[in-house]
Residue frames relative to the residue before (quaternion, step in Angstrom):
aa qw qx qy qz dx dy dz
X 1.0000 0.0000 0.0000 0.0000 0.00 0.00 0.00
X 0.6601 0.4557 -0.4221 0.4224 3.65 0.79 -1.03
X 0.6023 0.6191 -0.2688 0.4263 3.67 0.85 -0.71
X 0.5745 0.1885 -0.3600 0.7105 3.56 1.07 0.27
X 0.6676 0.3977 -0.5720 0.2625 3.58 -0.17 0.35
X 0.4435 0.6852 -0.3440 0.4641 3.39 1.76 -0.74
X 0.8003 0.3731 -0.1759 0.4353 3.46 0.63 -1.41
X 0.6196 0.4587 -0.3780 0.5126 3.48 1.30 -0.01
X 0.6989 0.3205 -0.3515 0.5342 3.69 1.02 -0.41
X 0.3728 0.6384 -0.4913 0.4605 3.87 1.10 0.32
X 0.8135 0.4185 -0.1103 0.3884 3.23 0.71 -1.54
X 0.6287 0.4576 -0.4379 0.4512 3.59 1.03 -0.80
X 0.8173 0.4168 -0.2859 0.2768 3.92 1.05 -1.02
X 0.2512 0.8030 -0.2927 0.4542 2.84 1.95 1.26
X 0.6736 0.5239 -0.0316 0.5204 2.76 1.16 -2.02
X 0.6188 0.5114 -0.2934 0.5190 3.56 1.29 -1.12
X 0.6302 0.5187 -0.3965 0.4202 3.33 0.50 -1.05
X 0.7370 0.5158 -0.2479 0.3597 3.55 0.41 -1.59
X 0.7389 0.4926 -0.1775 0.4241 3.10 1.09 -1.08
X 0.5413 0.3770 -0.4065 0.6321 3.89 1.34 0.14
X 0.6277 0.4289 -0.5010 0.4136 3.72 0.44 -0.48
X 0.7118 0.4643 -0.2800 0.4465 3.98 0.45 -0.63
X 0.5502 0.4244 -0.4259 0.5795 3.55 1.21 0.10
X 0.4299 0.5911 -0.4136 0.5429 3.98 0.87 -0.67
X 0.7988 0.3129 -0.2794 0.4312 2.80 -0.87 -1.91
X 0.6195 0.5373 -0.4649 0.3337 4.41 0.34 -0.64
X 0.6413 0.5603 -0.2622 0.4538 2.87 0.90 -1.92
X 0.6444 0.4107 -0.3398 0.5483 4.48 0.59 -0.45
X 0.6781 0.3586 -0.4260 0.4796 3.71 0.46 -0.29
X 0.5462 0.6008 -0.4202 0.4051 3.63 0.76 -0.74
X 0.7129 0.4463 -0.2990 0.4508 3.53 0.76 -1.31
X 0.6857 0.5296 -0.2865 0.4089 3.30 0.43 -1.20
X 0.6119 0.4537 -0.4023 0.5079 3.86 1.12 -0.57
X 0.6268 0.6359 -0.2924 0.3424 3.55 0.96 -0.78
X 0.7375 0.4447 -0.1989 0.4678 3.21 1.07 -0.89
X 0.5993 0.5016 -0.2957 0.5494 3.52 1.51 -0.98
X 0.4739 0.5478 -0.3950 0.5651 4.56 1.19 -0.32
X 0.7338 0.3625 -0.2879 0.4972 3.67 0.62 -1.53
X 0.6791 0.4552 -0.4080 0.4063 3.82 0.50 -0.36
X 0.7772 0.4804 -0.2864 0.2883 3.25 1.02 -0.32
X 0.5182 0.5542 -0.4394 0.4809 3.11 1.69 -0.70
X 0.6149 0.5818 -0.4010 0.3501 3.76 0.91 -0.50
X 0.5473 0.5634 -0.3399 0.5172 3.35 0.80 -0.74
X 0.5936 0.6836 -0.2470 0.3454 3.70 0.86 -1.23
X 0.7669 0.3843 -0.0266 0.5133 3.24 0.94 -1.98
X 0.4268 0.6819 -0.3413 0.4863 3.67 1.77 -0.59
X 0.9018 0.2034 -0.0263 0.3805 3.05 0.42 -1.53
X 0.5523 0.4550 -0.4353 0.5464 3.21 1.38 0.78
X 0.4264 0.5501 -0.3864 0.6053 3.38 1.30 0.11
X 0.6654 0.6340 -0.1577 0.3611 4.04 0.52 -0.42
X 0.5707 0.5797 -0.0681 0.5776 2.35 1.78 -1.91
X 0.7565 0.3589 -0.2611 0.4803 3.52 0.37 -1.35
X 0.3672 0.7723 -0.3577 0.3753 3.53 1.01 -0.72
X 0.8008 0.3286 -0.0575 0.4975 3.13 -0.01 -2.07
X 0.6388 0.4794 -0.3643 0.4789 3.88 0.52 -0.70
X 0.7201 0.4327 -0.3656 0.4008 3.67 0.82 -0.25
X 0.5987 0.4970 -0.2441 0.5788 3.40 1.19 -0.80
X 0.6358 0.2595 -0.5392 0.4876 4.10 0.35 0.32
X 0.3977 0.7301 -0.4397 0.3397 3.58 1.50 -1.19
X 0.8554 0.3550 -0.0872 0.3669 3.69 0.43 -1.50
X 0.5112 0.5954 -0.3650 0.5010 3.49 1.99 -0.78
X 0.5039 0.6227 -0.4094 0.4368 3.90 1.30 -1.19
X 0.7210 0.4880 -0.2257 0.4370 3.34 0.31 -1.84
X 0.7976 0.3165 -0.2720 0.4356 4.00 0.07 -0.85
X 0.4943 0.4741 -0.5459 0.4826 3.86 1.39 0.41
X 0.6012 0.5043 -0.4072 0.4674 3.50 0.81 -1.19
X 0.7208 0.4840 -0.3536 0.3480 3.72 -0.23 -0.85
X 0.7158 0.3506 -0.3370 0.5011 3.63 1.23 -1.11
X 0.5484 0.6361 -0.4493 0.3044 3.59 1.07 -0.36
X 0.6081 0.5990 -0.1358 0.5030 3.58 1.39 -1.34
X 0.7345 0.4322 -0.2237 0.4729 3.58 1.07 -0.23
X 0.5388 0.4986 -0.3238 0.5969 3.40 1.57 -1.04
X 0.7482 0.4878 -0.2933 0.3410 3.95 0.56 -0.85
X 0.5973 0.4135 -0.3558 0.5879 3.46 1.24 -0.38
């Protein structure tokens, strides 16, 4: 009898063991997804920042052809 308790408390502090390592090993993927979401929404706001960027700078290249065009004609 003691010999299945041995193997039954062998096994549960198996199961325990296995079963904090797989909450770890989550708890590191969780972060790691966190940080790779936070890198992207940056990348996101980077490149919508860029976007608006670039629409303003032809916005104004438009505007300073018209203006030299309107001067060369007069």
């Amino acid at each position: 009898m003691s010999d299945i308790q041995t193997t039954d408390g062998v096994q549960t502090q198996r199961s325990l063991y296995e079963n904090q390592r797989l909450k770890n090993l989550l708890a590191e993927r969780n972060q790691q997804l966190q940080t790779v979401e936070q890198q992207l929404t940056n990348s996101q706001i980077s490149y919508k920042h860029a976007c608006k960027n670039t629409r303003m700078l032809m916005a104004f290249c438009v505007l300073l052809i018209v203006v030299l065009s309107w001067g060369g004609a007069a």
